[in-house]
Residue frames as a rotation matrix with the C-alpha (Angstrom) as fourth column:
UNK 1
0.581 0.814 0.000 0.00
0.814 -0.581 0.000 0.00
0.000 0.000 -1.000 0.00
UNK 2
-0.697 -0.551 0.458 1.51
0.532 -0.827 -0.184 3.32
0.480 0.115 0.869 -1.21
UNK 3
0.628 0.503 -0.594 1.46
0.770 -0.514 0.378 6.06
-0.116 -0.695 -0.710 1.70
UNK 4
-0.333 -0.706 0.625 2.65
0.680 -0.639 -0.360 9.51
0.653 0.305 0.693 1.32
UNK 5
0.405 0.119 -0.907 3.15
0.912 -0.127 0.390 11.26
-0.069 -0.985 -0.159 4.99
UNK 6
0.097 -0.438 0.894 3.25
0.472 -0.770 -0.428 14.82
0.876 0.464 0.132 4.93
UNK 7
0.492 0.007 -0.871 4.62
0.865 -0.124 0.487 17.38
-0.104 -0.992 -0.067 7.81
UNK 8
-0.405 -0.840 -0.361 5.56
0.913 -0.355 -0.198 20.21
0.038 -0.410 0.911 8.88
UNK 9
-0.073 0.693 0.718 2.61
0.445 -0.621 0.645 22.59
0.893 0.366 -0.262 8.15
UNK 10
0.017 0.387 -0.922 1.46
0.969 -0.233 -0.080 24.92
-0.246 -0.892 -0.379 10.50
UNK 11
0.780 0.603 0.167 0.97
0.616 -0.786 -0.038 28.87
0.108 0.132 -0.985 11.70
UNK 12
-0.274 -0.804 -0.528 3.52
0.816 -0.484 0.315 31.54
-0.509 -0.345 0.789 10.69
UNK 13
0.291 0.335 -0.896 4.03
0.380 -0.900 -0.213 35.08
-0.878 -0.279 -0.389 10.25
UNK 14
0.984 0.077 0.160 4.28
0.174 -0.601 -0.780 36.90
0.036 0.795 -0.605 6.83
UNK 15
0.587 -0.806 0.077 8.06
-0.691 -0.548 -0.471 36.48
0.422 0.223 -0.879 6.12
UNK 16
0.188 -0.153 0.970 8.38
-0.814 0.528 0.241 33.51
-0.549 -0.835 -0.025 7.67
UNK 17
-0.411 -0.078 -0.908 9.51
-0.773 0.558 0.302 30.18
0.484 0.826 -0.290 6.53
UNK 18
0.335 0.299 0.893 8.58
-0.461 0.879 -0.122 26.56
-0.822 -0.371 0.433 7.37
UNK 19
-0.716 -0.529 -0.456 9.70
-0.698 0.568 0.437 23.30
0.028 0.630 -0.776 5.63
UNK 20
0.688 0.706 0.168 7.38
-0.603 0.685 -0.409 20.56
-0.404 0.180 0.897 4.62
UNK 21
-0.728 -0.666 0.164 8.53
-0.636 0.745 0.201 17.05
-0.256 0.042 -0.966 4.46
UNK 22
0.656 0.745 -0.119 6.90
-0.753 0.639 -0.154 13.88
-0.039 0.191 0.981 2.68
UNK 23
-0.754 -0.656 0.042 7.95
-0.615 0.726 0.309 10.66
-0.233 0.207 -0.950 2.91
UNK 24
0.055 0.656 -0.753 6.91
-0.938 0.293 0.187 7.77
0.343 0.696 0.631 0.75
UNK 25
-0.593 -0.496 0.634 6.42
-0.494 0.846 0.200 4.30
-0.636 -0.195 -0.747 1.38
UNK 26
0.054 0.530 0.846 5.25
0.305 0.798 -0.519 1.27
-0.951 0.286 -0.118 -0.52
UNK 27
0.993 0.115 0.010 6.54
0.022 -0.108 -0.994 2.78
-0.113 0.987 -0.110 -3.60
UNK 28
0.308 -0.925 -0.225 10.29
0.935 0.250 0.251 2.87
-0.176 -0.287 0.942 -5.30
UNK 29
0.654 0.554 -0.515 10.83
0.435 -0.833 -0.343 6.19
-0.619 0.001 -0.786 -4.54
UNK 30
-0.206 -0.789 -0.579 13.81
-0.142 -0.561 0.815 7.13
-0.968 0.250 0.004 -6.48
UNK 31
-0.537 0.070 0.841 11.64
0.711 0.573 0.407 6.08
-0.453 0.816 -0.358 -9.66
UNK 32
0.461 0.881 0.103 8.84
0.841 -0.471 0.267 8.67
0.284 -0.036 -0.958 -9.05
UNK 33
-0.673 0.015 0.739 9.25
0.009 -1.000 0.029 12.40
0.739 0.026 0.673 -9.98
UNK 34
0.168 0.635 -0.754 7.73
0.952 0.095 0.292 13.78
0.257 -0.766 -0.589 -6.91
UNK 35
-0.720 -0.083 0.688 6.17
0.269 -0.948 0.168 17.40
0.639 0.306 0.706 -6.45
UNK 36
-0.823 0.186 -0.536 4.47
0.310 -0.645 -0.699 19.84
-0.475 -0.742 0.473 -4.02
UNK 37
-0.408 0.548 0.731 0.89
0.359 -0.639 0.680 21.24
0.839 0.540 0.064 -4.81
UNK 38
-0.952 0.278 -0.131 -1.25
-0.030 -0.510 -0.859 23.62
-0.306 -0.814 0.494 -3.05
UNK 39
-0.112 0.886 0.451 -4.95
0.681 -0.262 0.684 24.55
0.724 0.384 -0.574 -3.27
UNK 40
-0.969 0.049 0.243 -6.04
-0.220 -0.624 -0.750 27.61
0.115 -0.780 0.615 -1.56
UNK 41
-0.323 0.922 0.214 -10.36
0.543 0.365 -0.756 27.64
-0.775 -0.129 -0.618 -0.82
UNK 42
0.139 0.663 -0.736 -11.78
0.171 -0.748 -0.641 28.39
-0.975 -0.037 -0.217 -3.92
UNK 43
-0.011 -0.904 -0.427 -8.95
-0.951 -0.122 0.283 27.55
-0.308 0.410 -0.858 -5.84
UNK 44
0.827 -0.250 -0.504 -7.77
-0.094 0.822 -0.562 25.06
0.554 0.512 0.656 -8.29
UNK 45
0.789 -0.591 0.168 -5.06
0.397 0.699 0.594 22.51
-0.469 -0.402 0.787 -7.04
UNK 46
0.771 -0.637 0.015 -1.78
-0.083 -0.124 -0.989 23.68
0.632 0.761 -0.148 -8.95
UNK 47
0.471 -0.804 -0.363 1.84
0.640 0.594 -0.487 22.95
0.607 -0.003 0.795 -8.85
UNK 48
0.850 -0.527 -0.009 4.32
-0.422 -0.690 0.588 24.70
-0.316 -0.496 -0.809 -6.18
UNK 49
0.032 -0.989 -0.145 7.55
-0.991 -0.050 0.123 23.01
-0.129 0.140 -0.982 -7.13
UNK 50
0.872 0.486 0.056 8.59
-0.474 0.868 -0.147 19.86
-0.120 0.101 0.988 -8.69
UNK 51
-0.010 -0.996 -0.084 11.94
-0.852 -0.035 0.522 17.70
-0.523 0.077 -0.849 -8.75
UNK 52
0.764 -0.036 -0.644 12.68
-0.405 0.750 -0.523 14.37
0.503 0.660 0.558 -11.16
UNK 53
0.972 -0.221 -0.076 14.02
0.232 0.881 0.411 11.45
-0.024 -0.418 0.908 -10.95
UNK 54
0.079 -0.964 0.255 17.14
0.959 0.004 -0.284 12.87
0.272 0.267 0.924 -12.15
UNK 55
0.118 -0.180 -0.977 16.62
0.887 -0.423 0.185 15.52
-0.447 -0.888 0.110 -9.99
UNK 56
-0.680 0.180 0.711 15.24
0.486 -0.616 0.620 18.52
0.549 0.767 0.331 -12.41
UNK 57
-0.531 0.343 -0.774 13.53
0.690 -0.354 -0.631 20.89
-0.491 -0.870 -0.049 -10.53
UNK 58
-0.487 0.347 0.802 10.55
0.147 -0.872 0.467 23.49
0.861 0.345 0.374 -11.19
UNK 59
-0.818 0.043 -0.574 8.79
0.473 -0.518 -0.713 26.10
-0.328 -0.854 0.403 -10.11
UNK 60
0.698 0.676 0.235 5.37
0.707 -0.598 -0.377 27.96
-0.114 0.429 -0.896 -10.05
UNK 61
0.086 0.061 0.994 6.07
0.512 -0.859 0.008 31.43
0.855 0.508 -0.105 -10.77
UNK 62
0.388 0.483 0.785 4.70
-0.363 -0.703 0.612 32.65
0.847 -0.523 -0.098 -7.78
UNK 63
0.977 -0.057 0.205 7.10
-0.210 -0.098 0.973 31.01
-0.035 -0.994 -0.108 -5.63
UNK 64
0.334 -0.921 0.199 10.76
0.687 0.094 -0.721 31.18
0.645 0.378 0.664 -7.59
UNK 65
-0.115 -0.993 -0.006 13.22
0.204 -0.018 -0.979 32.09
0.972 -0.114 0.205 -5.70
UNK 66
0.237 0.292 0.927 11.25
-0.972 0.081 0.223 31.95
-0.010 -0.953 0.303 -2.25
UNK 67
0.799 0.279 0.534 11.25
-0.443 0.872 0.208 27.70
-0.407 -0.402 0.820 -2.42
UNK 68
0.032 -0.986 -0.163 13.21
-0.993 -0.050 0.111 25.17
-0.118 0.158 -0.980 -2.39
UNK 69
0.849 0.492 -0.193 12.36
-0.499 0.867 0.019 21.33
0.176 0.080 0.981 -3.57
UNK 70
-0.036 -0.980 0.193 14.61
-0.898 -0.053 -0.438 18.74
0.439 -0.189 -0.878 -2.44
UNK 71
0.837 0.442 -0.324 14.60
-0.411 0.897 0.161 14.96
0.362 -0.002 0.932 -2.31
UNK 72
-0.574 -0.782 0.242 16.80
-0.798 0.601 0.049 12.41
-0.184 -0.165 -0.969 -0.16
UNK 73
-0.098 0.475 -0.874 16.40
-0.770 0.520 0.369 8.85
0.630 0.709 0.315 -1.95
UNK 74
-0.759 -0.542 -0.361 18.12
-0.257 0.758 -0.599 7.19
0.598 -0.361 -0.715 0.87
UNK 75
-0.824 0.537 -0.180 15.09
0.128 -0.134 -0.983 8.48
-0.552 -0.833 0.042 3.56
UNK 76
-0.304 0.902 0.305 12.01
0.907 0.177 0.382 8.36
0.290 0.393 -0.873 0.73
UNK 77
0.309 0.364 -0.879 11.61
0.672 -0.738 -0.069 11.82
-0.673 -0.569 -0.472 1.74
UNK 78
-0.171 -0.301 0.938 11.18
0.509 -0.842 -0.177 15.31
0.844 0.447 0.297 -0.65
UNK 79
-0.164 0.023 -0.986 11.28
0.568 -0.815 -0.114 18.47
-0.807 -0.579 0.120 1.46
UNK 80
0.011 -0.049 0.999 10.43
0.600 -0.798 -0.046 21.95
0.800 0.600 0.021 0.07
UNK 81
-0.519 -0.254 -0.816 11.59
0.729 -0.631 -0.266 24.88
-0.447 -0.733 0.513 2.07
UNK 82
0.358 0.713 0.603 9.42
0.698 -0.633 0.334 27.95
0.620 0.301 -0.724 2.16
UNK 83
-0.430 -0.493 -0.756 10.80
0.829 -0.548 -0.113 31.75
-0.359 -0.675 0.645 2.84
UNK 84
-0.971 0.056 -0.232 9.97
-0.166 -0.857 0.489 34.69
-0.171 0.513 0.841 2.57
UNK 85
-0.890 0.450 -0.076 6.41
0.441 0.891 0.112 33.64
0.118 0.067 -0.991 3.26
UNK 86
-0.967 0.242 0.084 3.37
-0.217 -0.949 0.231 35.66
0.136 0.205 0.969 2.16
UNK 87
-0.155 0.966 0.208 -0.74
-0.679 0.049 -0.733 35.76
-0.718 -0.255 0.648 3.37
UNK 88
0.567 0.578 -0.587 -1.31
-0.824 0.393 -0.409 34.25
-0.006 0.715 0.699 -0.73
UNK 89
-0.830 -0.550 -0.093 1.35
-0.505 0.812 -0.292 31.18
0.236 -0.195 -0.952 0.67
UNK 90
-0.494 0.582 0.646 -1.95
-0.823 -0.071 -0.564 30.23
-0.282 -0.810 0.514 2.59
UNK 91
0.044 0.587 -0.808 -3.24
-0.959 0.251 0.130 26.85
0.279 0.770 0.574 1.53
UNK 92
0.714 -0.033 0.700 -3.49
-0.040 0.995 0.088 22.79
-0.699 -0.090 0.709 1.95
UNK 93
0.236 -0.706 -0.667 -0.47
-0.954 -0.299 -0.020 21.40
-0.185 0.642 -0.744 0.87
UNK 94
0.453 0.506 0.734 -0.05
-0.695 0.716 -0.066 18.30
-0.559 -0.480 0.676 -0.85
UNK 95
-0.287 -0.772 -0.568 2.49
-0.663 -0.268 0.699 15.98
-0.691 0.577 -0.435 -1.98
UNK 96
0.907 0.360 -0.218 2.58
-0.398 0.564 -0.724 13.51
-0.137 0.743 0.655 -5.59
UNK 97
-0.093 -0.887 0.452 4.16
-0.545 0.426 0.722 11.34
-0.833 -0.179 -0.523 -6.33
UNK 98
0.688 0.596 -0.414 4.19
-0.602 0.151 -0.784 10.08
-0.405 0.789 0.463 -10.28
UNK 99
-0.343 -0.876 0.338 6.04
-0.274 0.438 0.856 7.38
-0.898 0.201 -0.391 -12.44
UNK 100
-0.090 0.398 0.913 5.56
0.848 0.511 -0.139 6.24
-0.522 0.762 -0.383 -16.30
UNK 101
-0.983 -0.175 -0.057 4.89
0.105 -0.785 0.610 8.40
-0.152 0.594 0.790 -19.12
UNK 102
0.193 0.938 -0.286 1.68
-0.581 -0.126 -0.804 9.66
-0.790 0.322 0.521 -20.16
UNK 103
-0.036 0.768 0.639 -0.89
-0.566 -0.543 0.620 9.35
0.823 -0.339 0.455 -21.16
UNK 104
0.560 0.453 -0.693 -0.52
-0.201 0.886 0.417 6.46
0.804 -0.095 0.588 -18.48
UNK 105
-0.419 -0.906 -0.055 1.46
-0.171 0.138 -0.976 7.49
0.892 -0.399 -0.213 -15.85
UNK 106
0.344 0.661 -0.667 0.39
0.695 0.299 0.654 6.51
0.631 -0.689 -0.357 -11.74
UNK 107
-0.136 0.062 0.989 -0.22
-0.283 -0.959 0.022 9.37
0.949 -0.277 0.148 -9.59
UNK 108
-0.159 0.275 -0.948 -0.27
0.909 0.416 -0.032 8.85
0.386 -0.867 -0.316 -5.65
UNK 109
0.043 0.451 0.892 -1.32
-0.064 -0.889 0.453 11.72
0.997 -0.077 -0.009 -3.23
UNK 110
-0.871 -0.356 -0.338 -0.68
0.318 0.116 -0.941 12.62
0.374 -0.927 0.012 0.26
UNK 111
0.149 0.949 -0.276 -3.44
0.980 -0.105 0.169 13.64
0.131 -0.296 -0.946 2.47
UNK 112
0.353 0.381 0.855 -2.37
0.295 -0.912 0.285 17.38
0.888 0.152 -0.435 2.64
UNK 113
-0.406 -0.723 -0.559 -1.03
0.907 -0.243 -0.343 19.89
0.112 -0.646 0.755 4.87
UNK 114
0.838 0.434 0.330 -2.44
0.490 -0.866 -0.106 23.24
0.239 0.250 -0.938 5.85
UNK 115
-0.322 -0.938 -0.125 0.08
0.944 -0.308 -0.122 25.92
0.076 -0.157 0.985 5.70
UNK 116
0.658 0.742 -0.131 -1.46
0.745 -0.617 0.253 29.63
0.107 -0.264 -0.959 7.34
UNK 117
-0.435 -0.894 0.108 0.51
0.899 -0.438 -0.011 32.55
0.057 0.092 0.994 6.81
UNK 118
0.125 0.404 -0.906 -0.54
0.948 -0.318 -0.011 35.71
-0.293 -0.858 -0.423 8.91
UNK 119
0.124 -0.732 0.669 0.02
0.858 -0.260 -0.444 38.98
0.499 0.629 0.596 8.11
């Protein structure tokens, strides 16, 4: 059974950072591009930062050069760091985890983080 354990969410102040951590099990993670999304209420899901297997990294827009994606294979675990942390940061975070190629590729999901950012 494939489980993807997010952490690290919680309440911080405008300018603040926080790190979020997922670890995977029951999959092989170093196969599986694995990426950060957010939804805010109201809001479509969309991407916050993604890294490949070979360890290609992106970014929304709206959070380049604030974040940081980052995967150890050894510990099944991506991290993204968050600085520089603004009110529109505010949202359920949630990680994926994906392998194969389209159209046919398998998608897993964590269960989400909330991540509240004060101003």
């Amino acid at each position: 059974q494939v489980q993807l354990v997010e952490s690290g969410g919680g309440l911080v102040q405008a300018g603040g950072s926080l790190r979020l951590s997922c670890t995977a099990s029951g999959l092989r993670f170093s196969s599986n591009d694995m990426g950060w999304y957010r939804q805010a209420p109201g809001k479509q899901r969309e991407l916050v930062a993604a890294t490949t297997i070979s360890g290609t990294t992106t970014y929304a827009t709206s959070v380049q050069g604030r974040f940081t994606i980052s995967r150890d294979n050894a510990k099944n675990t991506v991290y993204v760091q968050m600085d520089g942390l603004k009110p529109e940061d505010t949202a359920v975070y949630y990680c994926n985890a994906a392998s194969g190629t389209s159209p046919g590729r398998t998608v897993y999901w964590g269960q989400g983080t909330q991540v509240t950012v004060s101003s």
